[in-house]
Structure formats: C-alpha cells, structure tokens
N, C-alpha and C positions, 0 to 999 in steps of 0.2 A: 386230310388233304392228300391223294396222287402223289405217285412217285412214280420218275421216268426212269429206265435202264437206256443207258446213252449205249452207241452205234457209231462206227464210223461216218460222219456225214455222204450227201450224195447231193451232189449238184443236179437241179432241175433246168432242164430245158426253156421251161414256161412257168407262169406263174403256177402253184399247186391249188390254190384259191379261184374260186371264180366268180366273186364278188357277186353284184345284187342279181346274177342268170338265177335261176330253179336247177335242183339237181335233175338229171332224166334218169330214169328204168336204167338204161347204159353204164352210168355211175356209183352203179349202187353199193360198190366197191368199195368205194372214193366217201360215204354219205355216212357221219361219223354222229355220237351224242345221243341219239334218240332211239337206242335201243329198247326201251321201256314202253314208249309212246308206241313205235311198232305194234310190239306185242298187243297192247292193250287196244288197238285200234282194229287191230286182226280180226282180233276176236270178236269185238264190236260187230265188227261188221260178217263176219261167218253166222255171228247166233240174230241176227234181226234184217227183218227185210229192209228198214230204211234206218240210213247214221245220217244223223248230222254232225259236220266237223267245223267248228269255230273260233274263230282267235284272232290276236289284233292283227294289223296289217306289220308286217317284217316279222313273223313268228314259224315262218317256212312251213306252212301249209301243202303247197303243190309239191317239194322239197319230199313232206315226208310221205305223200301218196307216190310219185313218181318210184320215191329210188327205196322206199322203206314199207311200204305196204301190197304195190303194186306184183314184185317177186316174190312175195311171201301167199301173194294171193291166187299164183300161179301155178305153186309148190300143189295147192290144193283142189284141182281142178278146176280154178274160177279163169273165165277170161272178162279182167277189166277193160272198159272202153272209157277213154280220158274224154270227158266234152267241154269244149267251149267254144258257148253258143255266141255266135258271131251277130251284129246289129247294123251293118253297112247296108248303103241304100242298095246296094243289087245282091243281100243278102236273101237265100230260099227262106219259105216259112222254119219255122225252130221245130217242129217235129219231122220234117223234111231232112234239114240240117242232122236230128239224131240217125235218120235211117244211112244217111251218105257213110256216118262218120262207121255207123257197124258193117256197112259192106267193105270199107276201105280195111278197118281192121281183118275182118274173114278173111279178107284175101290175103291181106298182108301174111298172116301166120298159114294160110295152107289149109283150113278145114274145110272139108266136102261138106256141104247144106243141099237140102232138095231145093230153096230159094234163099232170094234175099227178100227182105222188108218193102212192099212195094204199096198201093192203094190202102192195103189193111190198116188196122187201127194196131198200134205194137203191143197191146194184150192180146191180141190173136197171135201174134207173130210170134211173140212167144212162149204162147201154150204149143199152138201150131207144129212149129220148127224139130225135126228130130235131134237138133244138135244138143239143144239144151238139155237133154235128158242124160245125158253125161258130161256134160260143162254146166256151171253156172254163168250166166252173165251178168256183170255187174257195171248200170252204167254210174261214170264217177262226174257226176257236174263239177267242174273246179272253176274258182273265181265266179262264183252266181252269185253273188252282190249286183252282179252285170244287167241282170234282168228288173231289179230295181232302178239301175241309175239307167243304163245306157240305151233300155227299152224305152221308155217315154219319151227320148230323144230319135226313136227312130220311127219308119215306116210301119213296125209294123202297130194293127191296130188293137184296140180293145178286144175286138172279136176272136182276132189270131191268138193273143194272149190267153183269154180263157178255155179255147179249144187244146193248147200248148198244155196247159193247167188241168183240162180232164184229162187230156191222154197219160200225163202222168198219174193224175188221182187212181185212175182205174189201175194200172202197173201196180203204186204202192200196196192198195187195198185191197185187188183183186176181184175191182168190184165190173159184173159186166157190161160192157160199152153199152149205152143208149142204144145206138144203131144195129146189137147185134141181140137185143134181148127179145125182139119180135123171131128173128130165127131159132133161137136156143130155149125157148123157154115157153112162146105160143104157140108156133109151128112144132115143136117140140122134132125137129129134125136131129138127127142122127147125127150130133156133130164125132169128128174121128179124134178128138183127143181130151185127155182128163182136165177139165178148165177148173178143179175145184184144187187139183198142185200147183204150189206157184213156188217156183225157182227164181225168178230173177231176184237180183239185191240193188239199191239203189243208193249213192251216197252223195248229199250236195257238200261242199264246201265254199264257206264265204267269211269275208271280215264280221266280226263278233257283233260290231255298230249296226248291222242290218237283220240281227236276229230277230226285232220285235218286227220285223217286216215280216217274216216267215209265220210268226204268233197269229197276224190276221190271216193265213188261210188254213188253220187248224180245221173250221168246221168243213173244208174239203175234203183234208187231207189229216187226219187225225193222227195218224203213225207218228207226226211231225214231233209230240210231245215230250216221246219214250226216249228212242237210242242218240245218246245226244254226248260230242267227245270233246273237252275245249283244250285245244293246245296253246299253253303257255310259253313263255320265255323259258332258255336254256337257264339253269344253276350254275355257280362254276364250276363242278365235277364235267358237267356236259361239255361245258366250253374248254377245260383244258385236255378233257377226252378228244376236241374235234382238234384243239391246235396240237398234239403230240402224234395223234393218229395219223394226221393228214401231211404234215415237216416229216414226224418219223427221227430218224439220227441227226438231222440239219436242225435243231434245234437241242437244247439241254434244259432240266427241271427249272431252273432259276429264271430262267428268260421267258419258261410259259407262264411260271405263274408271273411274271411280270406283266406278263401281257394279259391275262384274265384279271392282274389287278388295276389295271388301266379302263378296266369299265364300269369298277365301283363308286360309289359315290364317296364325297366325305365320310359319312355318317357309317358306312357300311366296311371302311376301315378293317374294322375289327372283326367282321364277322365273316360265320362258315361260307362254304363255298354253296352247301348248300339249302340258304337263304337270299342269294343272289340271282338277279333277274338280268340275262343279257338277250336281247334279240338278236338272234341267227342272223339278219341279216346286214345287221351292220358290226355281227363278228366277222362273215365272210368280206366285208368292204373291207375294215382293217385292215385283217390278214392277209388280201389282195394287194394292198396297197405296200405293205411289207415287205411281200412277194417283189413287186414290181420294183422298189428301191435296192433292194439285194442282189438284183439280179443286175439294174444298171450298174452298180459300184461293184460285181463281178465276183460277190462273194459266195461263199457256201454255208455259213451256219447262219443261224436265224438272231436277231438281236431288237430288244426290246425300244434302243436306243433311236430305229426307225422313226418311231412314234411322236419323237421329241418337236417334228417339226409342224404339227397341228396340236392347239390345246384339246381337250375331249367332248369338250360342249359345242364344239365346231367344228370336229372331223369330217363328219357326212358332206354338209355345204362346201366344207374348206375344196373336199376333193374335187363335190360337182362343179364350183367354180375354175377347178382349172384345169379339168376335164372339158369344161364349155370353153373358154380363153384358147385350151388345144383347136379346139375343133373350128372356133373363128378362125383361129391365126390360120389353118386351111385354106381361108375363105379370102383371103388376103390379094387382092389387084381385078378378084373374079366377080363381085356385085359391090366395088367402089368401095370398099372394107383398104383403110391403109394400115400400114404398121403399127404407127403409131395412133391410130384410133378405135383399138380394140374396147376399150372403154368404155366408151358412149354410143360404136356401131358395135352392134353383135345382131349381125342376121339367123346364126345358128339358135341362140336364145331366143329370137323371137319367133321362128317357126318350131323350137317347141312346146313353147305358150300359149299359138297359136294350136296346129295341128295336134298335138297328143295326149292334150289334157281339153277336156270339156268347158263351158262356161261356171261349172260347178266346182270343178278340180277334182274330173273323176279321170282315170287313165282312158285313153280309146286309139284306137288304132286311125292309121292313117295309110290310103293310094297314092302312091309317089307319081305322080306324072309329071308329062311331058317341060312343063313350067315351075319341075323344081329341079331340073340339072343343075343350074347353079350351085344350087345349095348341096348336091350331093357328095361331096369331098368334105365339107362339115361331117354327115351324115355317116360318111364310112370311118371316120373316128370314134365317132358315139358307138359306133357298132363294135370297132376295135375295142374299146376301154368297156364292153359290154352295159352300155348305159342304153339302147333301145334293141329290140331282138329284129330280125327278116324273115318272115316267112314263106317269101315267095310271091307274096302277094300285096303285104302292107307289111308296114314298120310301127311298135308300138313300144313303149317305155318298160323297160325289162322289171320293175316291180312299184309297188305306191310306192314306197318311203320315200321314190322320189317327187310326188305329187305337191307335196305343202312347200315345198321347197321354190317349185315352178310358179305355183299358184299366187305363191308371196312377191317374187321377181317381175311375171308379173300384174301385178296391179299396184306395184312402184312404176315400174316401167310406162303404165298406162296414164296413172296419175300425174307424172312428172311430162307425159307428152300431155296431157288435158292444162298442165299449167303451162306449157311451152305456147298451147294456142292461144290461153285466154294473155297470155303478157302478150302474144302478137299482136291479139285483135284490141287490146288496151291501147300498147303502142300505136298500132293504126289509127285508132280514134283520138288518142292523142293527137298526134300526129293534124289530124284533119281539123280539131280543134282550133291547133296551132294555127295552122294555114287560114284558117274561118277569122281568126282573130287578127292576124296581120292585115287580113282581103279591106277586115272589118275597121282596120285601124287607119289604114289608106284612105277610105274614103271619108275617113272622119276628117283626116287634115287635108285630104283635100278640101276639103267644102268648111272647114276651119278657118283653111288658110285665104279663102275666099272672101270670107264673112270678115276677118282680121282685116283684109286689105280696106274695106269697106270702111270699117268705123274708124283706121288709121286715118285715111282720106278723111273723114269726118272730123276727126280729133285735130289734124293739122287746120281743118278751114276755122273749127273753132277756136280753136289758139291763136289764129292773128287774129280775129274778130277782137279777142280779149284787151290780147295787146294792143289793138287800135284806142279798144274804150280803156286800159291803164294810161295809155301817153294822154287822152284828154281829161280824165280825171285830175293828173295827176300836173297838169296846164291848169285844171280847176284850183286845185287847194295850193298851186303858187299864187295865184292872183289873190283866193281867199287870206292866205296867210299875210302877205301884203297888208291884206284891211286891215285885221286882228292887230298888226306892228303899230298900225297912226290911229286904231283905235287907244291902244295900250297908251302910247304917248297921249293921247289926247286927257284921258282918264287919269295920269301922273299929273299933269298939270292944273286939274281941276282941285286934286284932293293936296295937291302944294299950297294953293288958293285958301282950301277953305279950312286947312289947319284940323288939331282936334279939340275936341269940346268937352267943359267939367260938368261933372253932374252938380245941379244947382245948390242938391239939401247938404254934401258931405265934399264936396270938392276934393270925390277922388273919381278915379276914371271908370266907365259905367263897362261893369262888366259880370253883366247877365247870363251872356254868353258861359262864365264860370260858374253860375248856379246850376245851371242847365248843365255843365260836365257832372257837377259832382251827383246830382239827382240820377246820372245815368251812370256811374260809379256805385252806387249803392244798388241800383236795381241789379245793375251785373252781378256785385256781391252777392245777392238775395239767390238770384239763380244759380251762381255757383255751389251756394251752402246746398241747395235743391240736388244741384248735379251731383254732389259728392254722396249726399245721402244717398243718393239713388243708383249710386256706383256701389259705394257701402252694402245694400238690401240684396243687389245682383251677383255682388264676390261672395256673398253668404247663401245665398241659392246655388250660383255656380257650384262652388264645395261641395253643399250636398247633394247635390246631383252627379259629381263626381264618385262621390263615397258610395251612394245606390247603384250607378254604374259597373266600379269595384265589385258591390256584392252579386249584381248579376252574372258578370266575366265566372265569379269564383263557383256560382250555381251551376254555369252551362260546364265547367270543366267539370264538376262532379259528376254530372249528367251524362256529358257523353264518354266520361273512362265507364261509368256502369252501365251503360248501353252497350262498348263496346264487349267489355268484360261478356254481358248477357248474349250478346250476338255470336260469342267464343265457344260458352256453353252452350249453346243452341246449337251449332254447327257441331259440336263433342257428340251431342243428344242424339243430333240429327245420324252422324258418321255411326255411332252405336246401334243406333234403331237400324241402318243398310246391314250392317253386320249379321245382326239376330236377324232380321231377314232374309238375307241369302244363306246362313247356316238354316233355319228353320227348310228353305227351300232344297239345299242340301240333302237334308233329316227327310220330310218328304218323299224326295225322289228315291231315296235308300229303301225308305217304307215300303215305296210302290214296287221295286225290283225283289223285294223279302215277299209283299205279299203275291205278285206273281209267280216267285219261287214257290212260297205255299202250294199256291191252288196247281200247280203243275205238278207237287206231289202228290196232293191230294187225289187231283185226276188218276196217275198212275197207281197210285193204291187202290181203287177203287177199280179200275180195269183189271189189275192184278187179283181182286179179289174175284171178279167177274169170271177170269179163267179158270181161278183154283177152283170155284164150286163146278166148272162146268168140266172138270179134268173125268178122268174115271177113277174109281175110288178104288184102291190097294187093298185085296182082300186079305185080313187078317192072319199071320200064322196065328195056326190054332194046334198044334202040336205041343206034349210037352218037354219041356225042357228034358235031358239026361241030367241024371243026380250026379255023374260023375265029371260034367262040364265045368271044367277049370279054368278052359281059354276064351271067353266071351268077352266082348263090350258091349255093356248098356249105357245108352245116352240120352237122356233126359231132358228133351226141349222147354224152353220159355217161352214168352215174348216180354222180355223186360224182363229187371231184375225187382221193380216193384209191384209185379203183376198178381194175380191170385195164384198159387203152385196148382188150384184144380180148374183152373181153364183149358177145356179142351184142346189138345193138341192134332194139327190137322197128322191124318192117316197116310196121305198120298203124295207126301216129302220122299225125295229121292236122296239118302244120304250116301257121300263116297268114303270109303276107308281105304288109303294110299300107303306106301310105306316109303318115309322117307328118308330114300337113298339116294345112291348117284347115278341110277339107271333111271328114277322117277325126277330128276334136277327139273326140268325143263318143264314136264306137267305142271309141278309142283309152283315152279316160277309165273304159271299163267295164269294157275287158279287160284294165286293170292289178289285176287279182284272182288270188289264188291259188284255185280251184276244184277239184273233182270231175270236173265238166262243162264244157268253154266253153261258153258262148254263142255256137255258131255263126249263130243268126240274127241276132246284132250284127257277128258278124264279116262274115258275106256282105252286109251292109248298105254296107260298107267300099268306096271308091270308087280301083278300083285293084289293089282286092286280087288276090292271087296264092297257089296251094295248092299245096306242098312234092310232087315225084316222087321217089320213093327208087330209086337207083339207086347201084352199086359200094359198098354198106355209108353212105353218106351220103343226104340229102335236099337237092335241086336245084330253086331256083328260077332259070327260063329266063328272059333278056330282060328282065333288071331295069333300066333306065335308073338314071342318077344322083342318089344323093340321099338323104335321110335316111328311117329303116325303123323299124319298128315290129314283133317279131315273136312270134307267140303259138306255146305248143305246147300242144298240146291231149292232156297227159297227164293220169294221177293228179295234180291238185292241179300241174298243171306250169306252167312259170315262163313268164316275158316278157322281151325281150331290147329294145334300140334299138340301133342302128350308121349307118354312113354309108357307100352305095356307092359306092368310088370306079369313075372313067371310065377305061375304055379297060384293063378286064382283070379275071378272076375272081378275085370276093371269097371266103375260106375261114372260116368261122366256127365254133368251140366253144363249145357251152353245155352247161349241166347239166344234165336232163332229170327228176333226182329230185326228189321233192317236199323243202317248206320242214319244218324242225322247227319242232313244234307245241308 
C-alpha cells in the first residue's frame, strides 16, 4: 500500500477537482493515475495505423487522450486532431465536418501547408500535402458511439453515411478512392506524390457496449480487428495516486486511504489496492464534492469525514439531486416555480429529460434559444457545479454517468403525469356519470310522482266505495243475526217439548255418536304407529347421510392440502426451471463472446502469419565462430514448451539485447508489453543495445560484457525475458517465442 510524505498544507482557491468535466491537453499537469495506460496507449498507437480505445462509460477515456496521450504524441512529431462529429439539423456532411476541424487546428498551431482539404477525397489530401512528410497526423474520433446512436436520429442519410465509411475505409487501408483509380492507374498519369507511404494514424474511441457494432464493418474496414486498447477502472494504487497528487500537503496518508476505502465494497474489505475497481469519474465527483464542503467551512486540510453525509450507494444521485433542487430554486417566481414547491415543480429537470438526453437515453446536445430565457438561470448553475459543458453554440451533459439517472427520473415523472390524466379523465367521467344519474333520477320521480298521485286518487275512491258496501253488509248481518236469536229460541222450545228418548232394546241413552269416536280414535292410532315408523326409517337415513357427508368434508380436505402442497412444488419446479434457464442463457452469451474472442485471434494469427512469410528473409551468418569467443549469447527459440525442440525456427525474427540499467529505465518500462509490433524506435533509443545474428538454428549476440539484460523479441505478440551474463564464458538461453493466451 502507498505512503504519503506530508507538507505543510496550502489552501486552494477553488475546488482542485473538477468533477464529471474531461481533463484537456492544458491540464496535463493536473491528470494523475494513469501513467501506465499512457505509455501503453502510445505505443499502440505510434506502431499501427488504426487503435481502437474502449471502456465502459465513466472510465475516462477522453480524460486520458486529452491530457495523457495527446502531449506525449506531440513530443514525437505527431499532430493529433480531437473529432467529434456533430448530428444537429444544420450539421455539414461528417467528412466536411473532418476537413473544417483540420483546418481550424493548422491554423490554430501555425503550420505553413501549400493548402487546406478542400473537394478531394482526404486520401489524396494526405498523400498530397507536404506537411505530412514530417508530421504525422493522427485523426482521434472520441465519443463515436455517437455515430451509432445519434446518427439514425438525424438528417443525415444512408447514403451520406456510407460515403462517411469509405472515405475512412480508404485512409485506414490505403486502399485507392473509386474516383481516382481511373486517373492513377488507367490513365496512368503522372501523379506528383508516393500514394503507396501512408502516414496518417487513426484512433476511434467509444463506450465498450457498442463494440459489436464496429464488428459488423470489419469486411470494410479490416484493420478494425488488430490494435485494439480497453481501458478499465482505476485500482486503488491509481486512485490514491490521483487523490495525494492532486491535495498534495492538504491532505495526510490516513484520510486518503480513507477515502479510497470509501469505494470498496463489503466483500473487498480486505483486499489489496490493487484488485480494486473504482471509475475515474465518480472519484473526481467525490473528491469535487469534498473539495466544495472544505472550502464552504473555510478549512485547509482534507478529511474523510466529508463523505459522512451521503451513504455510497447513493452519492452520485444524492449529489445530482441537489445540484437540480440548486438550480430550480434559481428558477423560483421566473416560470411560476414557488419556494415551497420545488418538489413537484422542477422545470430545470424537466428540460433536461426533455432537451439533453434522447428518447433512448443517449446524451445529445442541445440550441438554447430565444424561448428558453426563462430557464436560463437553472442552466447557468448546471454549468457552475459542471453538470452540462457551452460551447458556444449548444449546451450538452458533461459526461453519461449522468444519463441513467435522467432517464429514470424521467419516466417516473412521465408516468406519474400519465396517471395524473387517466385519474382526471376517470374523475370527469365520474363526474358525468354522476350528473347522468341524478338528471336520470329526476325524471324518474317526477313521472313517479305522477303515476303515485294517480292511483292515490284511485285508492281513495276505492276505499269509500268499500266502506259504503261494509256499513251495508254490516246493516245485513244485524238483521241476519236478529233471525238466528228467534230462530235459536224457537228451536229451545221445541226440543224442551219433546224431551229425550230411551233406546227401546237396553234403556240406556243412544249413543252411536260414541262408536263413531272411538272407530276414529283407533284409525288415528293406526296412523300414528305409521308416522312414527316412518319418522324412525328417516332419523336412520338422516344419520347416514350425515356420516357419508362427514367422510366427504374429510376427502375434499385431503384433497385440496395435496393439491395445494402440488401447486407449491410446481411453482418450486417452475422457479428452478427460470433459474437454469437464464443461467444457461448466461453460459451462452459468455460462449458466444469466447468464441468471437477466438476467431478474432484466430484472424490475427493468420494475418500475422501472412506477413511473416511475405517479410524478406534474414540472410544467414555464415562465418565462423573465433575459438577464443568467451562473451556470446545463444538463444534458443520455441514455440510452446510442449512443442517438438526440431521445429523450425522462423530466421527473420528481430531480437533486441538491452542492458539493464538506469540510463535504459524508460525503454525498458515500454517494452515490457506484449504487442503485435515492437517499438523499435524505443528500442533503438536503448543505450547499448545489441540485435540478435542467426546463425546454426540459434540467435547470437556477440561481445556482450557482464551484466544484467533485458531482452525483447520482436514476434507476434512475442515475449520479454531478463537474465544475467556471467564472465568469462558463453551464456545459452531458452525462451518461448509463442504468443501469451488471451
């Protein structure tokens, strides 16, 4: 782990951080960590005409071309041209767009040219041009993901695009334009310059996610396959490199690594610094954000304790939201924004959900006009707290990280206004419903109350009708009743008269009448004993009909607990079977990125080999050896350590022998790279150095004094070795010569 030599602090003016901006060429001062990545990118790009540079989005990309390769590439004759190609509706064509940006830069720096880029196709322009014959130009596409997302969204068309796409093809490839190969080649005219040297270098950089997009135009543009650099996440060596570099004496050892420990995860606790993945640019957020609290509370050294007031899974958001809350509160009495309704109005968040981010959630630029004053006081905060860039001409979102963020916001924001209409227009119909139903209920009692009054009338006439015919019925059954009385009497008197009478045979009183009871006392009997039976037969059915009922109830519960039980396991089944499926889909997709890994080496091995036979072949020393040669190295190439020891060994390998000291540091540090190409003009820079003669199936460095070595082979992607010469007799060495797995 780092250790810092503390300094008396020094109070900063401004923040030393500058959060999600890009470093520029200007800064390079200031642009800390990625010393390594430099070097390697250097070189990349000095030994091949075309790099690609890829890595996820917040990994500082333009960062390390601006302030970390762009000076390094200047040191060496090259003049890089920065492009990005612009998609606005009164945007020129995009090879238009490249010729403006090389004249701006020519003039910018001062170089005399017999012209500038004008009708020609830019492979003429520059074989053409004398400048190039001692400058390199090297144009650098940066953010060309661009041409993917934000070209289909624009003007221009299919046609302009693939015109866009040769003029490049021909550049990479050197292959010559359509339109000029009837001049150069039928006409066979006298053209005035070498079209068969090609100088220029070409470098795209885009987010990693749009790499397989580049893959379909390989059979254009074939170069696309080789020089290829993917910049990753900082370690924490990197990151406490940038935070001690960049503070300086205003912070102490304890407080950085506190702060590099602030973006490990749980699990990563314990481990080295450098197994740690932190994105560049939401270390420069932090550390901005640090900046900016240190400097409000007016202190001078740096402290960890800053950080206390966002958890870490919600720094970035935490900031942007009140970075936006700033820039509303701006906005406050100017388009009906109050104080206290920052909340639920935010016009600043909604024009940049609207304006700066696409329907996709890609970043895009935007023309401030006349109809967004309003908002512009929002707008010049965003700019302050470096959350959108100006360039004079539009304003755009100073890097992604902040895109997913927008994108999420909104289409909350979207969704919660699509539920605010559909409850309006619920309400309203409600509402109308409501009104339908009252209209509807009105005229029900009116014409109710109509029909009621009606048979009221009705009811009343029938009701005295009734009562009339009760008062005469009721006059009837007085008079009747009357008769019934002097009938009664009449009837008492008769049977006073006539007494009762004995039966003749038994002279007891006749009473038949009591035969007749009890004849219907037995039959009742008879029925009753019937009923009871048949009461009896029923309670005994009833019961078992209860009892089978019982054992039904007790079926259906067994039933459905193992149906459910089965519907448990089924849904277990079910949830297992999704799992092994998206890991299988997983597994897949991993396969398909290994086997396109594959055939992409495959390719380059197969080109590589294309070249080595077509190389010229290394004429043999054929001298012999001195008997008295005691200082020599033989080295003894492979390929693989399980291969045959008598497979031919290729002749026209270029080996380097270095010595390593502290005058060769720096060589030494570039050529530990696995490559394509060395760098032999790092190598030949080497003081001391020595280049391999093949001779008897080995390669022989003569006269090597004692000492410690450094040694390169300059195959496919070939390896680097150290040893130590001993005195006073020939050193023998093997190494592997095949390339590293990739």
């Amino acid at each position: 782990m780092p250790t810092l030599t503390q300094a008396p602090p020094q109070m900063a003016a401004k923040p030393l951080f500058i959060g999600l901006q890009s470093y520029t060429e200007a800064q390079a001062d200031k642009f800390f960590g990625r010393d390594d990545e430099i070097d390697r990118l250097t070189n990349l790009v000095k030994a091949n005409t075309l790099t690609i540079v890829f890595g996820k989005s917040g990994t500082g990309k333009t960062s390390l071309l601006n302030a970390g390769v762009f000076p390094r590439l200047r040191k060496d004759y090259c003049l890089p041209f920065r492009i990005r190609l612009e998609f606005q509706d009164d945007s020129p064509d995009l090879v238009t767009q490249i010729k403006n940006i090389l004249k701006e830069e020519i003039d910018k720096y001062g170089f005399a040219v017999e012209s500038y880029p004008s009708d020609e196709p830019l492979w003429e322009y520059f074989h053409r041009e004398q400048l190039w014959k001692s400058v390199t130009p090297i144009l650098i596409f940066d953010q060309f993901e661009e041409i993917f997302t934000l070209a289909k969204r624009s003007h221009f068309g299919t046609k302009e695009l693939t015109e866009f796409w040769d003029e490049l093809a021909d550049l990479i490839e050197n292959s010559i334009p359509e339109k000029l190969k009837d001049k150069f080649l039928n006409e066979k005219e006298n053209v005035g310059f070498n079209y068969k040297v090609q100088k220029i270098k070409i470098l795209f950089s885009f987010r990693e996610e749009f790499l397989p997009e580049f893959e379909s135009i390989t059979a254009k543009i074939p170069s696309i396959k080789y020089s290829r650099f993917r910049l990753m996440p900082m370690n924490g060596d990197q990151a406490y490199e940038v935070i001690t570099k960049t503070w300086k004496s205003n912070i102490n050892a304890t407080q950085a690594h506190k702060i590099v420990g602030f973006f490990s995860n749980d699990e990563e606790k314990e481990s080295a610094y450098d197994v740690m993945e932190i994105e560049p640019s939401l270390l420069s957020q932090v550390c901005s954000f640090i900046d900016k609290e240190r400097l409000q509370q007016g202190r001078e050294d740096i402290s960890a304790q800053f950080l206390n007031k966002y958890p870490k899974e919600i720094i970035l958001s935490s900031i942007y939201n009140e970075v936006m809350d700033e820039s509303n509160a701006a906005m406050v009495g100017l388009v009906g924004v109050t104080a206290t309704g920052l909340r639920s109005e935010k016009p600043v968040n909604e024009f940049v959900e609207d304006k700066l981010i696409t329907d996709e959630g890609y970043r895009t630029k935007y023309v401030v006009n006349s109809q967004d004053e309003k908002i512009r006081p929002g707008i010049e905060v965003l700019k302050a707290k470096y959350f959108v860039r100006d360039d004079g001409k539009s304003i755009e979102l100073t890097h992604d990280v902040l895109t997913p963020l927008i994108k999420e916001d909104r289409e909350n924001r979207r969704k919660g206004q699509a539920m605010a209409l559909a409850k309006k227009k619920a309400n309203r119909r409600a509402l109308y419903i409501v009104v339908g139903a009252l209209l509807a209920a009105g005229l029900v009692l009116y014409f109710t109350n109509q029909e009621a009054e009606k048979v009221t009338q009705k009811a009343q006439e029938d009701k005295e009708r009734i009562q009339q015919q009760i008062a005469q019925k009721r006059d009837t059954l007085l008079d009747l009743n009357k008769e019934i009385v002097q009938s009664q009497a009449k009837l008492d008197t008769i049977q006073n008269k006539l007494g009762n009478k004995k039966d003749s045979s038994t002279g007891q009183p006749n009473d038949s009448s009591s035969t007749a009871l009890q004849m219907r006392v037995q039959a009742d009997s008879a029925m009753m004993d019937s009923l009871r039976s048949l009461h009896t037969a029923l309670v005994k059915e009833k019961n078992a009909l209860e009892k089978k009922v019982a054992e039904k109830d007790t079926q259906i519960i067994v039933y459905t607990n193992y149906q459910k039980e089965s519907a448990a396991a089924l849904t277990t089944n079910k949830k297992q079977i999704d799992d092994l499926k998206k890991e299988i889909a997983v597994l897949t997709s991993r396969l398909a990125v290994k086997q396109h890994d594959y055939e992409v080496q495959i390719d380059r091995y197969d080109d590589f080999i294309r070249q080595v036979t077509q190389r010229e072949i290394v004429v043999e020393d054929t001298t012999s050896d001195l008997a008295y040669d005691t200082s020599s190295v033989h080295v003894e190439l492979s390929y693989g350590p399980t291969q045959n020891a008598k497979t031919p060994v290729q002749r026209n390998l270029k080996i380097y022998l270095i010595p390593d000291n502290a005058a060769n540091k720096n060589v030494i540090r570039k050529a530990r790279v696995y490559e394509m190409y060395c760098d032999e003009m790092n190598l030949g820079n080497a003081k001391g150095e020595k280049v391999a003669r093949y001779k008897g199936g080995v390669y022989k460095f003569y006269d090597v004094p004692p000492g410690k070595y450094f040694v390169k082979i300059c195959a496919y992607y070939g390896g680097f070795y150290s040893f130590t010469k001993s005195p006073g007799k020939n050193d023998k060495l093997k190494f592997d010569a095949s390339p590293p797995v990739q």
